[in-house]
PLY file of the C-alpha trace (Angstrom):
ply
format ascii 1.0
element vertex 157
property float x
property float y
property float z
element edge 156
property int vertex1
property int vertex2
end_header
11.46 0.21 9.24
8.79 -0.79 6.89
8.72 0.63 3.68
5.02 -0.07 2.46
3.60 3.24 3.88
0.22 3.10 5.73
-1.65 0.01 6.33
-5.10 -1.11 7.05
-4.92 -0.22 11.16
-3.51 3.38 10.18
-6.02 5.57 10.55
-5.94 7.72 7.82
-6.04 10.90 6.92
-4.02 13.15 9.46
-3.77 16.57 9.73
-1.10 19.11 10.24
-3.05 21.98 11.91
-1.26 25.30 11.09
0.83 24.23 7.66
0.15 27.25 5.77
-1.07 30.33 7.91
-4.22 32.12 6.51
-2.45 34.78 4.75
-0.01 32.15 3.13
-3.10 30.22 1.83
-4.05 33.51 0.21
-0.76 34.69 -1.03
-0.82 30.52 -2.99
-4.49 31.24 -4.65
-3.49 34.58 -5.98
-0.34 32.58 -7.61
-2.34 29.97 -8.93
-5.09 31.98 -10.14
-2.44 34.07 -11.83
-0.12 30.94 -12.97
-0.28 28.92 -16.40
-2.49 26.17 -16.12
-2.95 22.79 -17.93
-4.71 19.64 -18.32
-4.13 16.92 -15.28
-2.17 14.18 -16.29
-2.21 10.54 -15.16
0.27 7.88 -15.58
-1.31 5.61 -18.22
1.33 2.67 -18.23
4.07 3.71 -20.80
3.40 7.73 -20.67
1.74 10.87 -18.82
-1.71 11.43 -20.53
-5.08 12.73 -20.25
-7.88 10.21 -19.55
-11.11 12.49 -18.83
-13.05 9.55 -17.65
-10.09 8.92 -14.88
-9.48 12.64 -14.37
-10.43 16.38 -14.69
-9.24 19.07 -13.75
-6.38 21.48 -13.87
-2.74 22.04 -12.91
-1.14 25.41 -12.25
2.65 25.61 -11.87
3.75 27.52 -9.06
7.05 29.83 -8.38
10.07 28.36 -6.92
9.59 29.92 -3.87
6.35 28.81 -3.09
7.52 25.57 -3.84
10.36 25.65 -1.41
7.94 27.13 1.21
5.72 24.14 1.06
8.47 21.62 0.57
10.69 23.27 3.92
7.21 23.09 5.69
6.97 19.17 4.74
10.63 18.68 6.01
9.63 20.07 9.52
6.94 17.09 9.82
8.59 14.40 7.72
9.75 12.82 11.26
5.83 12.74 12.67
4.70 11.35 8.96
7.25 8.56 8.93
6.71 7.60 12.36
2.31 7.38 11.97
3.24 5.62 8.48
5.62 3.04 9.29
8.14 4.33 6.28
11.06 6.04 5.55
10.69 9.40 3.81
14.06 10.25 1.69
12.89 12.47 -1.21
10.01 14.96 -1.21
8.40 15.78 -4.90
7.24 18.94 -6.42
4.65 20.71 -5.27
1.95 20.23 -7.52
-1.31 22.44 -7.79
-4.31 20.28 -8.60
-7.92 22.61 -9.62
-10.92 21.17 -9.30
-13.89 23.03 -10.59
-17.41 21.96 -10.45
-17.76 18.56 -12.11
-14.34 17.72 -11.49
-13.22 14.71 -10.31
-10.39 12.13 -9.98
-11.10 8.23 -9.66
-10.53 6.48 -6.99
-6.77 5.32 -7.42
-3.33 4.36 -5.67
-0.44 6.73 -5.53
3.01 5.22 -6.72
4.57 2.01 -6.64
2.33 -0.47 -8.75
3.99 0.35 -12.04
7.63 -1.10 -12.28
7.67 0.59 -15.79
7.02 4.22 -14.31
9.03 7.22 -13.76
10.95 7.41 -10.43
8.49 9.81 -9.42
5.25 7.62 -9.26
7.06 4.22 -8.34
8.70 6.06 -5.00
5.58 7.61 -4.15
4.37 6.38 -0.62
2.74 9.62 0.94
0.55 12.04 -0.59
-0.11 15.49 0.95
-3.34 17.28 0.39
-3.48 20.97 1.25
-6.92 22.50 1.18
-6.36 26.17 0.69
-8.83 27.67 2.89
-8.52 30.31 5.44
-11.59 28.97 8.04
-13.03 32.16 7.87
-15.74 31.39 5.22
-17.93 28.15 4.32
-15.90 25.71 2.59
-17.69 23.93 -0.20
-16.47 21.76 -2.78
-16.22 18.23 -3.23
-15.37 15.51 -1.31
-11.88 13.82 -0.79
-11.70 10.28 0.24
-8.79 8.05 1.44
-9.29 4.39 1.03
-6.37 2.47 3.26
-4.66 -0.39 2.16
-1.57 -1.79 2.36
0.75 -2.16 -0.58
3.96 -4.66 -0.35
7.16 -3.07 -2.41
9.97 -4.49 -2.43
13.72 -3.03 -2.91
12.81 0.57 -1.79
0 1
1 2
2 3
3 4
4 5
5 6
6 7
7 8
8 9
9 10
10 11
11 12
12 13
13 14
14 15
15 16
16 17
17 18
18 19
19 20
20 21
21 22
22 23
23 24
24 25
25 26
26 27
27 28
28 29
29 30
30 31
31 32
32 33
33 34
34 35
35 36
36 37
37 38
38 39
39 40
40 41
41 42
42 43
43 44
44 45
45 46
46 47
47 48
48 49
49 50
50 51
51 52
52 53
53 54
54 55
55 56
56 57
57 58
58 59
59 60
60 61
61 62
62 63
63 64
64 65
65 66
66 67
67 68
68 69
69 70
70 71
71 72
72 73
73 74
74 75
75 76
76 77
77 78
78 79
79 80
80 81
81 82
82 83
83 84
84 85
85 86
86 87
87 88
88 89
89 90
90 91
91 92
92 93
93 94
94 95
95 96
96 97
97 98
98 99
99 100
100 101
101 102
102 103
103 104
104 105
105 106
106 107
107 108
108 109
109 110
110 111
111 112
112 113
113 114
114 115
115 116
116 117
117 118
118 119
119 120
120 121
121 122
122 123
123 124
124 125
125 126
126 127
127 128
128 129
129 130
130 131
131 132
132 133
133 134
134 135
135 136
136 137
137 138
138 139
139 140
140 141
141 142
142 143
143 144
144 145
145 146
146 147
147 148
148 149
149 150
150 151
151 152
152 153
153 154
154 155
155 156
């Protein structure tokens, strides 16, 4: 099986319809809006850091249970993702919660891999999973999310 993750014909995103229910996506903003947050970090070559002109926003660390919820949920589907990706999915990281406010933003950038210098963590990276916690019931606004697809060749994973 190939290893890269998606390619240039995969059509990116996908969606997993039903991944948190409504009242889940609720129960995970009152946590966040209640948790400690920080500063988003990028990987800068030799250390975690934070570059404003690459990145702002915020990250709020969630219980243990929420992240088990989310990471169980992501076991269910790992089968469908490696199959539309063309990879192997062995290890499933923590669940992170990224806040974006109004004049937010994160640069246009590749997830994992590209750094043989970096923690396990980023050079492993093949998926990431975006969960957008809204219920449908009200107008979503907020910025925009873009995928860019390409095809990255790693070897020895």
């Amino acid at each position: 099986m190939q290893e890269a993750g998606p390619t240039t014909t995969t059509p990116l995103p996908t969606c997993i319809a039903g991944f948190l229910s409504p009242d889940e996506c609720h129960d995970v903003i009152r946590e966040i809006d209640a948790a400690h947050q920080q500063q988003a970090e990028i990987w800068i070559g030799h250390d975690f850091g934070v570059v404003p002109d690459s990145r702002m926003g915020a990250v709020a660390v969630l219980p243990a249970e929420t992240e088990i919820l989310v990471q169980d949920r992501l076991w269910g589907v790992i089968g469908d993702l490696e199959q539309r990706y063309g990879c192997e999915i062995s290890h499933v990281s923590g669940v992170t919660a990224l806040i974006y406010r109004g004049g937010d933003h994160f640069a246009a950038h590749a997830d994992g891999g590209l750094d043989d210098d970096g923690p396990s963590e980023v050079r492993r990276r093949r998926i990431s999973l975006v969960v957008a916690l809204n219920d449908g019931a009200s107008d979503f606004t907020g910025g925009e999310l873009q995928f860019y697809p390409g095809r990255i060749e790693l070897a020895g994973f």
